[in-house]
C-alpha positions as a Markdown table, in Angstrom:
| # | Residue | x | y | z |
|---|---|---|---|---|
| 1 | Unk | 137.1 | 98.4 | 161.0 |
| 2 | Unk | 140.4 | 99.6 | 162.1 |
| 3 | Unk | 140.7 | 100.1 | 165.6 |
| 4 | Unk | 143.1 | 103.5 | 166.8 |
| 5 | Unk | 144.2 | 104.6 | 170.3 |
| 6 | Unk | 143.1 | 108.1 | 169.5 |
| 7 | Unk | 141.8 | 109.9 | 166.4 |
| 8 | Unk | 144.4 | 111.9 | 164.4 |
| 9 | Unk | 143.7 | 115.9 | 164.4 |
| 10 | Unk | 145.0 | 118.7 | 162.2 |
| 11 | Unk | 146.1 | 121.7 | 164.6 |
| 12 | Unk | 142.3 | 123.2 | 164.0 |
| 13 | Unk | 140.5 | 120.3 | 165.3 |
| 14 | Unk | 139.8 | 118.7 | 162.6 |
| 15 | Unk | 140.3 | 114.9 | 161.5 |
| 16 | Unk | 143.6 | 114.9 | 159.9 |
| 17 | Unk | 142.4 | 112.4 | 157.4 |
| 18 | Unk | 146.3 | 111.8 | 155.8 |
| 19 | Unk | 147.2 | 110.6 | 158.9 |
| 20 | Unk | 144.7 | 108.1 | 159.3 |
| 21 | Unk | 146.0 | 103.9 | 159.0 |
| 22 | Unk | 145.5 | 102.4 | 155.6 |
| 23 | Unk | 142.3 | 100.1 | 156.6 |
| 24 | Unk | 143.8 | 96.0 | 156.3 |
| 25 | Unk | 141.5 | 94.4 | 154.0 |
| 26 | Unk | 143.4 | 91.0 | 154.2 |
| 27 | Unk | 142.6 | 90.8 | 158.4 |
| 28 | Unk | 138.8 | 89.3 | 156.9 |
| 29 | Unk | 140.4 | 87.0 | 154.6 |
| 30 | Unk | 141.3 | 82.9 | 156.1 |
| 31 | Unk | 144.5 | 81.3 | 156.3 |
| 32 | Unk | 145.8 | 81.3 | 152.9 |
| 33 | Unk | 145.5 | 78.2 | 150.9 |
| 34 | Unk | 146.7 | 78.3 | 147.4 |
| 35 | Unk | 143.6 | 77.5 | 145.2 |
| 36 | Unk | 144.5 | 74.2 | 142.6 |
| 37 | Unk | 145.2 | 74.0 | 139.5 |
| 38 | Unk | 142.0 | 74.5 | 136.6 |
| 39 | Unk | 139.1 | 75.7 | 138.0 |
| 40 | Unk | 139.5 | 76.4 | 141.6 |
| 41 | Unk | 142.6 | 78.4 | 140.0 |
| 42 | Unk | 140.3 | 79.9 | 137.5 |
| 43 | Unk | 137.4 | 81.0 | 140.0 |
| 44 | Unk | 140.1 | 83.0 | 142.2 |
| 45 | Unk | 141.4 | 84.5 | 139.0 |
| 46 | Unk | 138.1 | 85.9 | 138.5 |
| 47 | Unk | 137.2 | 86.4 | 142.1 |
| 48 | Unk | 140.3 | 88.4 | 142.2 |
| 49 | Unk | 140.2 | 90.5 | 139.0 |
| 50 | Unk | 136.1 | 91.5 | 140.0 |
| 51 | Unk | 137.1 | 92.7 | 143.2 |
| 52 | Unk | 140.7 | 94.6 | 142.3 |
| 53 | Unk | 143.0 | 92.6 | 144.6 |
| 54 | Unk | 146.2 | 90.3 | 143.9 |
| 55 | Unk | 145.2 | 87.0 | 145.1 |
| 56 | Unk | 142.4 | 84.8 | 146.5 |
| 57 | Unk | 143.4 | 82.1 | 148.2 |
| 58 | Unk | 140.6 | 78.6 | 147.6 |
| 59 | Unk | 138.8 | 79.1 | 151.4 |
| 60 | Unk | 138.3 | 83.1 | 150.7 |
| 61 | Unk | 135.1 | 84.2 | 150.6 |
| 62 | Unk | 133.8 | 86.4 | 148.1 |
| 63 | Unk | 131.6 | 88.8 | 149.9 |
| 64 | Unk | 133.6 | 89.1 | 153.0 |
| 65 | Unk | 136.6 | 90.2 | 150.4 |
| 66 | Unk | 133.6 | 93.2 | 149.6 |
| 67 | Unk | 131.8 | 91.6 | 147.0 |
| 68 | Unk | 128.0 | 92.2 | 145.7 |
| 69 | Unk | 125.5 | 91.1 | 143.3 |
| 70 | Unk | 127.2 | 93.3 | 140.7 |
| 71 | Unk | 130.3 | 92.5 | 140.8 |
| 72 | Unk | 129.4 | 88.6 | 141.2 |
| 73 | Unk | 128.0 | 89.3 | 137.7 |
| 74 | Unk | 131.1 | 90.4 | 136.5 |
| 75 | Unk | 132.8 | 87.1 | 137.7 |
| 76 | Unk | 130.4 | 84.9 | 136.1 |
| 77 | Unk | 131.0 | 86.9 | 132.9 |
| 78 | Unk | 135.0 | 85.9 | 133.5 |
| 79 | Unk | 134.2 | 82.7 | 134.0 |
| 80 | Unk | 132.1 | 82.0 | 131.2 |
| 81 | Unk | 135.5 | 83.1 | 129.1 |
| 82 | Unk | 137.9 | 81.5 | 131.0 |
| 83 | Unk | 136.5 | 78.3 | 131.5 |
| 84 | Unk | 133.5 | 77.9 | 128.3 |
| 85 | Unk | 131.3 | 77.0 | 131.3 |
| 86 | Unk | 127.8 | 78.8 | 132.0 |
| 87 | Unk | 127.9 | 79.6 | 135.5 |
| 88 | Unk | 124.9 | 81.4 | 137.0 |
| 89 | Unk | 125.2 | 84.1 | 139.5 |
| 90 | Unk | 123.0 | 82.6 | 142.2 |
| 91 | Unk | 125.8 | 80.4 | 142.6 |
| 92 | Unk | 128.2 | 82.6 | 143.9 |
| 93 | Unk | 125.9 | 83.7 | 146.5 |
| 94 | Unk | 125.6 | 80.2 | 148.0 |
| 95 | Unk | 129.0 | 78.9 | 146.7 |
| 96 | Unk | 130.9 | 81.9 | 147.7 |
| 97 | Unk | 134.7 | 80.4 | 147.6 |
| 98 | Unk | 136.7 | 79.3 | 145.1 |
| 99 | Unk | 136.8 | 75.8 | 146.5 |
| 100 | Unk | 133.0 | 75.6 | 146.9 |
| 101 | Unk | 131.9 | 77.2 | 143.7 |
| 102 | Unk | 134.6 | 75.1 | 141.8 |
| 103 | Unk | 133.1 | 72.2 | 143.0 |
| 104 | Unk | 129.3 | 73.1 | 142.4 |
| 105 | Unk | 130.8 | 73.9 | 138.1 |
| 106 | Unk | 132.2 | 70.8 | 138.1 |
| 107 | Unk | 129.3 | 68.6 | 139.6 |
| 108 | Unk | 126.0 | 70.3 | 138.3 |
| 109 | Unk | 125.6 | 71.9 | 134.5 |
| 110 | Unk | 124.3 | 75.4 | 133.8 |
| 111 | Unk | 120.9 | 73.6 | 132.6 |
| 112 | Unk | 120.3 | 72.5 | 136.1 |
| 113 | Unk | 118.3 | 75.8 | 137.0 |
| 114 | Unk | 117.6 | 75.7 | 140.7 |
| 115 | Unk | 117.0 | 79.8 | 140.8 |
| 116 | Unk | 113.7 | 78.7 | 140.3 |
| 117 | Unk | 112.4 | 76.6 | 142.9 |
| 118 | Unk | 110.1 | 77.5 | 146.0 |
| 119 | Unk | 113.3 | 77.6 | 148.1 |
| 120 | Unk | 116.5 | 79.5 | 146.8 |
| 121 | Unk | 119.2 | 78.5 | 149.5 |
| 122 | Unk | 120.7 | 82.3 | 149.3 |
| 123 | Unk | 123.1 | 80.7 | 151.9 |
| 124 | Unk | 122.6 | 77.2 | 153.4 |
| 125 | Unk | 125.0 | 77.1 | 155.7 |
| 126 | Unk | 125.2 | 77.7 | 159.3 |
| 127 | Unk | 123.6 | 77.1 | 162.9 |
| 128 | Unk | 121.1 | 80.1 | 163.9 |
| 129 | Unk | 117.5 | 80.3 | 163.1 |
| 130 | Unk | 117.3 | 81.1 | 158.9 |
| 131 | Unk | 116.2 | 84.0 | 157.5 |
| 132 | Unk | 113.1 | 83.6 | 155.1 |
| 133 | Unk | 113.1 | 86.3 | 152.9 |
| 134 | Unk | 109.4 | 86.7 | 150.7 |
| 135 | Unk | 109.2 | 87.8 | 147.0 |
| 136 | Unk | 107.5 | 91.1 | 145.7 |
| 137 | Unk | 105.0 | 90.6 | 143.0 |
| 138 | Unk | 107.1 | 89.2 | 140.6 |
| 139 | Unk | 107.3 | 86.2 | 142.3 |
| 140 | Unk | 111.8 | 85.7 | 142.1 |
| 141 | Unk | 113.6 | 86.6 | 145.4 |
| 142 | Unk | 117.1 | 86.6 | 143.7 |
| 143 | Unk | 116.4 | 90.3 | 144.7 |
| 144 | Unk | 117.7 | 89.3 | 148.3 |
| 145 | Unk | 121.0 | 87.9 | 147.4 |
| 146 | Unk | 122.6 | 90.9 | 148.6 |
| 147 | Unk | 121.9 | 90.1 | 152.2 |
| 148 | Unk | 124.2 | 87.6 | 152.1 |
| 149 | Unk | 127.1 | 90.2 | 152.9 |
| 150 | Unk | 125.5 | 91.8 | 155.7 |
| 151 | Unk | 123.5 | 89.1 | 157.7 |
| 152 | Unk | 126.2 | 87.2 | 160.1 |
| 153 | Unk | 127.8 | 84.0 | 158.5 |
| 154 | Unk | 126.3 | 81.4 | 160.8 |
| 155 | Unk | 122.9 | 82.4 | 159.8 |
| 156 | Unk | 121.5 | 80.8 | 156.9 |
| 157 | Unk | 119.0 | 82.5 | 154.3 |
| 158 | Unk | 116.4 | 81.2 | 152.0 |
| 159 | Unk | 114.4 | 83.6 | 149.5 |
| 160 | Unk | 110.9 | 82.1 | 148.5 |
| 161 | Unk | 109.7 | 81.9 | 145.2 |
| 162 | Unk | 106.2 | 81.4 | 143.0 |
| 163 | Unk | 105.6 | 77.8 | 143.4 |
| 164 | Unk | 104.1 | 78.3 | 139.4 |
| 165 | Unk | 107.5 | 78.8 | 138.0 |
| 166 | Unk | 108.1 | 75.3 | 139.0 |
| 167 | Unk | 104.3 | 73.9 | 138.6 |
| 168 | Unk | 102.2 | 75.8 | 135.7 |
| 169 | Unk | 98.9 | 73.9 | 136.9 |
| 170 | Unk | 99.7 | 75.0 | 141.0 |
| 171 | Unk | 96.4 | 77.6 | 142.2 |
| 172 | Unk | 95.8 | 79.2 | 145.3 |
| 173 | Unk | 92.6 | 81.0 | 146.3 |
| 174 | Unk | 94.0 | 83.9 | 148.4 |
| 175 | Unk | 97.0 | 85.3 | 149.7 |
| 176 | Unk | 96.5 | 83.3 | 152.7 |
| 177 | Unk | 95.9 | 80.1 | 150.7 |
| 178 | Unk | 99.7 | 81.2 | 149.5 |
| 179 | Unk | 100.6 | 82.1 | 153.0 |
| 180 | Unk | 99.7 | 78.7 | 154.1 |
| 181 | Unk | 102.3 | 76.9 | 151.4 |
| 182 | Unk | 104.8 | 79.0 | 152.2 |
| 183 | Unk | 104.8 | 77.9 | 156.0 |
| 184 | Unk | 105.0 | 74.1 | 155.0 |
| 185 | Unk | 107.4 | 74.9 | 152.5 |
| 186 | Unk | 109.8 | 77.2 | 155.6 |
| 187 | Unk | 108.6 | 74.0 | 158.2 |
| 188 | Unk | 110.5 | 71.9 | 155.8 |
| 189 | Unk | 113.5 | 73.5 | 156.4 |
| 190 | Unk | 113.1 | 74.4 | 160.3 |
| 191 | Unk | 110.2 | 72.2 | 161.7 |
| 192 | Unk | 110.2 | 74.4 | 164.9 |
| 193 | Unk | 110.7 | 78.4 | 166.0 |
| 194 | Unk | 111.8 | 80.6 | 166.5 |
| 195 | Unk | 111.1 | 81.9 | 162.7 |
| 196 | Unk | 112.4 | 85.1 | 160.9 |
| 197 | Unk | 110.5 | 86.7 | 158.0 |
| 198 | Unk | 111.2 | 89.4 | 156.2 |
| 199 | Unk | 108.6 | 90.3 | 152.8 |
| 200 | Unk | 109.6 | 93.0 | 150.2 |
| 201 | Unk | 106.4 | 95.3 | 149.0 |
| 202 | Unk | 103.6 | 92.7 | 148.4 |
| 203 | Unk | 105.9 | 90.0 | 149.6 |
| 204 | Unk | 105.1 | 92.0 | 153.1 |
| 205 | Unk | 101.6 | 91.2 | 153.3 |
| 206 | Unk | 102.3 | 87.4 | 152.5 |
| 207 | Unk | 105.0 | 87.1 | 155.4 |
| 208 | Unk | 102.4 | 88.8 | 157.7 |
| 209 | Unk | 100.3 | 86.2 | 157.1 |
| 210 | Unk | 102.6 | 83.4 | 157.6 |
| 211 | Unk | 103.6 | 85.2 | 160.8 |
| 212 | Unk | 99.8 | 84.9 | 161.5 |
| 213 | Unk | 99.2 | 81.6 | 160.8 |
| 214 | Unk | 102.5 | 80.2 | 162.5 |
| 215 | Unk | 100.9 | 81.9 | 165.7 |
| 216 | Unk | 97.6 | 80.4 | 165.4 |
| 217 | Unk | 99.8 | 76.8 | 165.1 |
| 218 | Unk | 101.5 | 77.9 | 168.5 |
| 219 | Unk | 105.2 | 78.6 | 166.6 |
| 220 | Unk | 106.8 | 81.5 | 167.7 |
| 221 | Unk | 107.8 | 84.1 | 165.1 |
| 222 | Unk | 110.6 | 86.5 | 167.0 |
| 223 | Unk | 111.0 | 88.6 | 163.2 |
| 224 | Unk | 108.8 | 90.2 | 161.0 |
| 225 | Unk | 110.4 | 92.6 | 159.0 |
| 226 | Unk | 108.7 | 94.7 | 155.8 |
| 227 | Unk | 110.6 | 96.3 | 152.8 |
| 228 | Unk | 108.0 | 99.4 | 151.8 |
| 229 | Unk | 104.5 | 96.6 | 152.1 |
| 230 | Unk | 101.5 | 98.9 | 151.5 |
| 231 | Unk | 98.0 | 97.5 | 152.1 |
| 232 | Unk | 96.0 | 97.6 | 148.6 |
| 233 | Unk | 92.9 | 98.7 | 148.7 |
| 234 | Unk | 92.7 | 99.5 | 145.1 |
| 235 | Unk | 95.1 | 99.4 | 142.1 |
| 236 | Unk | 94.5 | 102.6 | 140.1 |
| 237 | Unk | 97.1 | 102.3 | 137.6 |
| 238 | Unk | 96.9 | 99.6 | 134.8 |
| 239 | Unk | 98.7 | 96.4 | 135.3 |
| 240 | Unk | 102.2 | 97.1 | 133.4 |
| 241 | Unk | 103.5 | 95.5 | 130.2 |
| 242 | Unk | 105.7 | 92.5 | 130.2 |
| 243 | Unk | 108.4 | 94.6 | 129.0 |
| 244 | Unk | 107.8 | 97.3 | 131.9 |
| 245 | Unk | 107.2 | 94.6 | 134.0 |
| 246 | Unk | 110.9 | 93.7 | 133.0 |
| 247 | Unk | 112.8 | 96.9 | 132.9 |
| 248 | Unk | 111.5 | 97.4 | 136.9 |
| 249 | Unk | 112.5 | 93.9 | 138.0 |
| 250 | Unk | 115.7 | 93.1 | 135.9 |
| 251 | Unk | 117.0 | 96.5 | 135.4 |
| 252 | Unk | 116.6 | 96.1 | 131.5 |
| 253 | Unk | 117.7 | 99.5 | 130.1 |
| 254 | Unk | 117.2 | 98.8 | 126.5 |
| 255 | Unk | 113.6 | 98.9 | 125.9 |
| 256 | Unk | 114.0 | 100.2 | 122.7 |
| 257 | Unk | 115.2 | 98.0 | 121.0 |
| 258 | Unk | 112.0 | 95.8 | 121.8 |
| 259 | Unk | 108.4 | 96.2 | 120.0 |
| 260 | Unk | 105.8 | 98.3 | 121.9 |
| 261 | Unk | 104.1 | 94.9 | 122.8 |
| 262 | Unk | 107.0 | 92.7 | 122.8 |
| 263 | Unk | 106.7 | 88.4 | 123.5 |
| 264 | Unk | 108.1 | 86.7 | 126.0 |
| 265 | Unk | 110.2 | 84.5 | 123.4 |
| 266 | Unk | 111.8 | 88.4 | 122.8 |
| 267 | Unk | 112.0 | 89.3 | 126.5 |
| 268 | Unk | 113.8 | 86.1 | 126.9 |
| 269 | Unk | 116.4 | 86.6 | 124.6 |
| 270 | Unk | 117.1 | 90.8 | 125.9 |
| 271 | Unk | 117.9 | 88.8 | 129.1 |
| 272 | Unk | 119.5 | 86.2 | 127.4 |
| 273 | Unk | 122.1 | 89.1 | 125.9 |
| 274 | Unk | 122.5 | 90.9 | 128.9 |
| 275 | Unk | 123.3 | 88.2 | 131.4 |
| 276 | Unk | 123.5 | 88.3 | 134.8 |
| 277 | Unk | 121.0 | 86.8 | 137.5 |
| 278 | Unk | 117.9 | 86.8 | 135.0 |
| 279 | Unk | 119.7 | 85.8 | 131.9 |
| 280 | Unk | 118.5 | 82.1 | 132.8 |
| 281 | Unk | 114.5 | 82.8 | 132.5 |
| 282 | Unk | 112.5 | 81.5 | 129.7 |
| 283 | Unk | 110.0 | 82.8 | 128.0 |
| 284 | Unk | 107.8 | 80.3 | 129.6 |
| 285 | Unk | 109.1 | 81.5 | 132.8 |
| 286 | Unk | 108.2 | 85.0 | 131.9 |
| 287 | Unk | 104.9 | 84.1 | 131.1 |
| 288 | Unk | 104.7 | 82.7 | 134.1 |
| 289 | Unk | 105.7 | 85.1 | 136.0 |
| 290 | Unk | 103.8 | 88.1 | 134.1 |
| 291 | Unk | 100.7 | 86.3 | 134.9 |
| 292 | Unk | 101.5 | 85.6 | 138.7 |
| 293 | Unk | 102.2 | 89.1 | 138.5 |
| 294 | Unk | 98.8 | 90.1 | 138.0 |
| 295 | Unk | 97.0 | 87.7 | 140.3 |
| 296 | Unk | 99.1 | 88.4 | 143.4 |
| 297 | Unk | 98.4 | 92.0 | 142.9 |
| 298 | Unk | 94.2 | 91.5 | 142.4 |
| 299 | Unk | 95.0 | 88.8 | 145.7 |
| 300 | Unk | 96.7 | 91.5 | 147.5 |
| 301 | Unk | 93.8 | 94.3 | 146.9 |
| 302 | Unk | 91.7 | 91.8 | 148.0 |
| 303 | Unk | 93.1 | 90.6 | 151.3 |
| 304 | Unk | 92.2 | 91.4 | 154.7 |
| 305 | Unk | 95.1 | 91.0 | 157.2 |
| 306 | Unk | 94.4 | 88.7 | 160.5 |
| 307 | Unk | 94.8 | 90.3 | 163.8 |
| 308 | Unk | 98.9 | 89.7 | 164.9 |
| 309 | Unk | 99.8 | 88.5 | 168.3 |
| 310 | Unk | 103.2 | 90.0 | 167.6 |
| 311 | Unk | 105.8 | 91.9 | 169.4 |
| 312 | Unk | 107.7 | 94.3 | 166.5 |
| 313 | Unk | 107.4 | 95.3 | 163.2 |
| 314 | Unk | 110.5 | 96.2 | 161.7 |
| 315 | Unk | 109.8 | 98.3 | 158.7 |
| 316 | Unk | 112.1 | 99.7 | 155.7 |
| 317 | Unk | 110.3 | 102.5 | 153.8 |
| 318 | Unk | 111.2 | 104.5 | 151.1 |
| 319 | Unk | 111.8 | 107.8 | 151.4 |
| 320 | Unk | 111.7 | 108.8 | 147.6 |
| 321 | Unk | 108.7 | 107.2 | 147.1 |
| 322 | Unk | 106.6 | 108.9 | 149.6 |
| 323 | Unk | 108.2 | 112.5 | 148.6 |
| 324 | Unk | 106.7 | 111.5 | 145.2 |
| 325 | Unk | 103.4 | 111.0 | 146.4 |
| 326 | Unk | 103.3 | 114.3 | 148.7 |
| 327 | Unk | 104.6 | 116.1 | 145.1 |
| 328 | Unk | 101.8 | 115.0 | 143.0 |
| 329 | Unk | 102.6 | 111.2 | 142.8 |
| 330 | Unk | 99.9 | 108.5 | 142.9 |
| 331 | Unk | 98.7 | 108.5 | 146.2 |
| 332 | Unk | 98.5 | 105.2 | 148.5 |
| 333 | Unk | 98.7 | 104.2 | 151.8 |
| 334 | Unk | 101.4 | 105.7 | 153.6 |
| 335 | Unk | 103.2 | 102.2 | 154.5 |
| 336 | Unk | 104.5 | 101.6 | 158.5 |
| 337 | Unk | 101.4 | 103.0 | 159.9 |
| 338 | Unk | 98.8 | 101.2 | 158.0 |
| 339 | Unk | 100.2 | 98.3 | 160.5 |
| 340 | Unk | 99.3 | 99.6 | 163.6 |
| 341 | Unk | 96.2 | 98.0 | 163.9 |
| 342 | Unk | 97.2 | 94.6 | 162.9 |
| 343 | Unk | 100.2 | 94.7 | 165.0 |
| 344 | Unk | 100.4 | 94.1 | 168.5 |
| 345 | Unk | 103.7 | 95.6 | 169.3 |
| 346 | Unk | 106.3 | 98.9 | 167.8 |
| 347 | Unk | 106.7 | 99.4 | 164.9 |
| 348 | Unk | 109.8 | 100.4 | 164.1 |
| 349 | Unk | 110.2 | 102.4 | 161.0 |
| 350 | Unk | 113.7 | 103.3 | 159.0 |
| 351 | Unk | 113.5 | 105.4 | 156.3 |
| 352 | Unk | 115.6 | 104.3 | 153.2 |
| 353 | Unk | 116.9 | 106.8 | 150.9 |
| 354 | Unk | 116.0 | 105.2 | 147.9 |
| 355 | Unk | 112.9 | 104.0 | 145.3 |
| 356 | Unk | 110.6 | 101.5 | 146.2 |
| 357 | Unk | 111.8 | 99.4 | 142.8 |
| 358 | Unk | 115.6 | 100.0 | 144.2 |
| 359 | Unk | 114.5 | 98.8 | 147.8 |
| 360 | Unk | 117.2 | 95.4 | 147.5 |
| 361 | Unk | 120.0 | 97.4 | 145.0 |
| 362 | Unk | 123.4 | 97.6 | 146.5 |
| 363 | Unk | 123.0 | 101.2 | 147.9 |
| 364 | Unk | 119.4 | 100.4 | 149.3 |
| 365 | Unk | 121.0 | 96.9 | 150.8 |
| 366 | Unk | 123.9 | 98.9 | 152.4 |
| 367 | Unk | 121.4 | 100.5 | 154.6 |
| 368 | Unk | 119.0 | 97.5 | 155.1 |
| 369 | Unk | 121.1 | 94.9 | 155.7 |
| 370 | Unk | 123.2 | 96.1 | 158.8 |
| 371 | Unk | 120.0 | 97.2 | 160.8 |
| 372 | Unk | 118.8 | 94.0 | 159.6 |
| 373 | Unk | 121.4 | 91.9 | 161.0 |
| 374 | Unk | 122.0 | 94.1 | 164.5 |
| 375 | Unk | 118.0 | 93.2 | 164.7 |
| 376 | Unk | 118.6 | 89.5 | 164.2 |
| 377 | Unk | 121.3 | 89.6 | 166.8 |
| 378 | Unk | 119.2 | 91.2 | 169.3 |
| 379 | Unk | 115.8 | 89.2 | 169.1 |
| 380 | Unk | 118.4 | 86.0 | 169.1 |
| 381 | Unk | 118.9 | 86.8 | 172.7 |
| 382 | Unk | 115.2 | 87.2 | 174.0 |
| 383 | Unk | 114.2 | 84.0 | 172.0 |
| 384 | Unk | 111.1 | 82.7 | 173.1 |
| 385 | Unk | 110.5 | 85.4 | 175.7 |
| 386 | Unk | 106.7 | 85.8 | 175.8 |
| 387 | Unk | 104.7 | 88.8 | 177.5 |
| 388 | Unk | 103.2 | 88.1 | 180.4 |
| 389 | Unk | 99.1 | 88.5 | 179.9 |
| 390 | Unk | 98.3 | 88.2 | 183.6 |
| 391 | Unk | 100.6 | 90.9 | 185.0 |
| 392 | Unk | 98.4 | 93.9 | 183.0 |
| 393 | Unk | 99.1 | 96.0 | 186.2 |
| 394 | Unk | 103.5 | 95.9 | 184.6 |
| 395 | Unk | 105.1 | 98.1 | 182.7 |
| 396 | Unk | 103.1 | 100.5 | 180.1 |
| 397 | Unk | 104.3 | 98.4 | 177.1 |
| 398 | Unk | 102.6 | 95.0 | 178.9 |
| 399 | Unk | 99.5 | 96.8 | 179.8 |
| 400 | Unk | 98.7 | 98.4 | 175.5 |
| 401 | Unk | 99.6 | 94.9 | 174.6 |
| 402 | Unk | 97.1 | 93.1 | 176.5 |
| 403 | Unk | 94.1 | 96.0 | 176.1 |
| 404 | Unk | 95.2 | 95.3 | 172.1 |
| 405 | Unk | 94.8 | 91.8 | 172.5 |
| 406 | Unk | 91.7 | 91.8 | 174.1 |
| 407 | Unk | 90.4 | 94.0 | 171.3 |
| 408 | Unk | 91.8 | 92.1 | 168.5 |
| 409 | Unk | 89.6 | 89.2 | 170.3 |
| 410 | Unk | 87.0 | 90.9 | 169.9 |
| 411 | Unk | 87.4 | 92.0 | 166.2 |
| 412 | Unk | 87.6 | 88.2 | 165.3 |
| 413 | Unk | 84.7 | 87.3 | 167.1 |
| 414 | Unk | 82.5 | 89.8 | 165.7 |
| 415 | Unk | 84.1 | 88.8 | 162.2 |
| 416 | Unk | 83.6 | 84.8 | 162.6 |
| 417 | Unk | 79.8 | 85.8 | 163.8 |
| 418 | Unk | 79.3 | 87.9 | 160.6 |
């Protein structure tokens, strides 16, 4: 941002873009410190070539320099010719300067594959509440990484993962029997609230039910945030192939050149060529994940959301998606509303101007992730405010929540008698 005394004009009124300052990228950057010699040297050498800029200095961080998930692809690829080293792309994200990330290659090895654990540390760093960011149906959240440029520095984020990738014999009865990991599993990181959640499609549903439970337990949750969650009531279509399963998640382009009904072993080795974020998956992983896949989504048909003491939904929806269903499309449930009744609270609705699959792609997180962060800013400074259920006779706001409340009581006792 580039801050003028007036705006520049042409002698018609318009913005006389020639005459506008040259924005100052280098204002973001910190004090320049010369990166050492091998591969702190070699990391700004790629840092620098991926982004189009002369020099990075070793405390520069990528993503306030303008970097993304694509272009943090592109340095790995550098990196892996500069240095003969394997260096995965989640790294960057949480090892975003040349000092950091330099460290990380020359302490861990590329077989140590932490991308798949329960709790990817998207960024670990930092003193405000974290962000908990919930998978889709495919179980990764490396589809959140992008965040990392938009959501203020000092607030760490985790992405949560299928606990199966890293335990094949790990079962859960229900997507609240998930739910209910997933809160030891964020309590382990912050014991106490205020708690942020944000869920992408069915990922949604689960953080609405962690938001649930950690009510019920007495924790307050000050964000819930959806990315285009529908509630299931049926699934229609037949559960995809393991290679279109693929082509949605990891952006795989070259079906072709794979059998109709292709193995995971030959999945594994597409990615394997292509590189990037899912280049590290095994075919065991993919088999993991395919059949995840599959239950999640019969779990999600199946689940009835609890009644949510809550004050806002904050919802992301996509807008291509819907005009696909009003032209024909497979219809569904129209998304933000289907909340209403399980909300107590707004819902506040943004429409996106992309796919459902493209819902976390640079363009889609461009949009997302400002709102996102202005949102976290805002709740951070009502933390722990709680409506006040005695004063019904307050403002109109007060006096919905409470008649919802009361009826939500209701609902669950009828349901508990039945």
């Amino acid at each position: 941002v580039v801050v003028v005394d007036e705006l520049p004009v042409t002698p018609n009124g318009k913005i006389d873009r020639d005459a506008l300052p040259t924005p100052d990228f280098e204002a973001q950057r910190a004090e320049y410190r010369p990166p050492r010699e091998g591969v702190e040297a070699a990391v700004a050498a790629a840092f620098a070539d991926a982004l189009g800029i002369s020099r990075v200095g070793a405390d520069d961080n990528f993503f306030a320099l303008g970097g993304n998930s694509l272009t943090a692809t592109a340095v790995a690829a550098r990196l892996h010719q500069s240095i003969e080293t394997e260096v995965p792309v989640h790294w960057i994200f949480t090892e975003s300067t040349p000092a950091t990330l330099a460290h990380r290659i020359a302490t861990c090895t590329a077989e140590t594959n932490d991308a798949v654990g329960v709790m990817l540390p998207l960024r670990a760093t930092g003193n405000r509440e974290p962000l908990f960011c919930v998978h889709p149906a495919v179980g990764l959240a490396w589809c959140f990484s992008g965040l990392v440029q938009y959501v203020d520095s000092d607030r760490p984020i985790y992405g949560i993962q299928s606990p199966a990738l890293t335990d094949s014999s790990v079962h859960f009865d229900s997507l609240d029997d998930l739910a209910a990991r997933y809160v030891r599993e964020i309590r382990s990181v912050q014991p106490h609230g205020p708690y942020h959640l944000l869920g992408y499609s069915v990922g949604g549903q689960i953080a609405h039910a962690m938001a649930a439970r950690l009510r019920r337990d007495g924790a307050d949750v000050a964000t819930l945030a959806m990315m285009d969650s529908r509630l299931m009531t049926e699934v229609d279509a037949p559960m995809p192939s393991v290679a279109r399963l693929v082509a949605e998640f990891a952006e795989v382009d070259s079906l072709d050149a794979l059998e109709e009904d292709p193995t995971f072993d030959q999945v594994a080795e597409l990615l394997r060529r292509k590189g990037g974020f899912f280049s590290t998956l095994t075919a065991d992983h993919l088999g993991t994940l395919y059949r995840q896949y599959c239950k999640l989504v019969d779990d999600a048909v199946a689940h009835h959301p609890s009644n949510l003491d809550l004050s806002d939904l904050l919802y992301f929806s996509s807008v291509e998606s819907r005009e696909a269903e009003r032209n024909g499309g497979p219809e569904g449930s129209i998304g933000a509303a289907d909340w209403k009744d399980y909300i107590v609270g707004d819902i506040h609705e943004y429409k996106i101007p992309t796919t459902h699959e493209q819902m976390t792609s640079p363009p889609g997180l461009a949009v997302i992730g400002p709102i996102l962060n202005r949102h976290l800013a805002s709740v951070g400074l009502v933390t722990g405010a709680e409506f006040d259920e005695d004063n019904t006779g307050g403002n109109q706001g007060n006096s919905r929540r409470h008649e919802l409340r009361q009826g939500f009581a209701k609902q669950d006792s009828a349901r508990e008698g039945s």
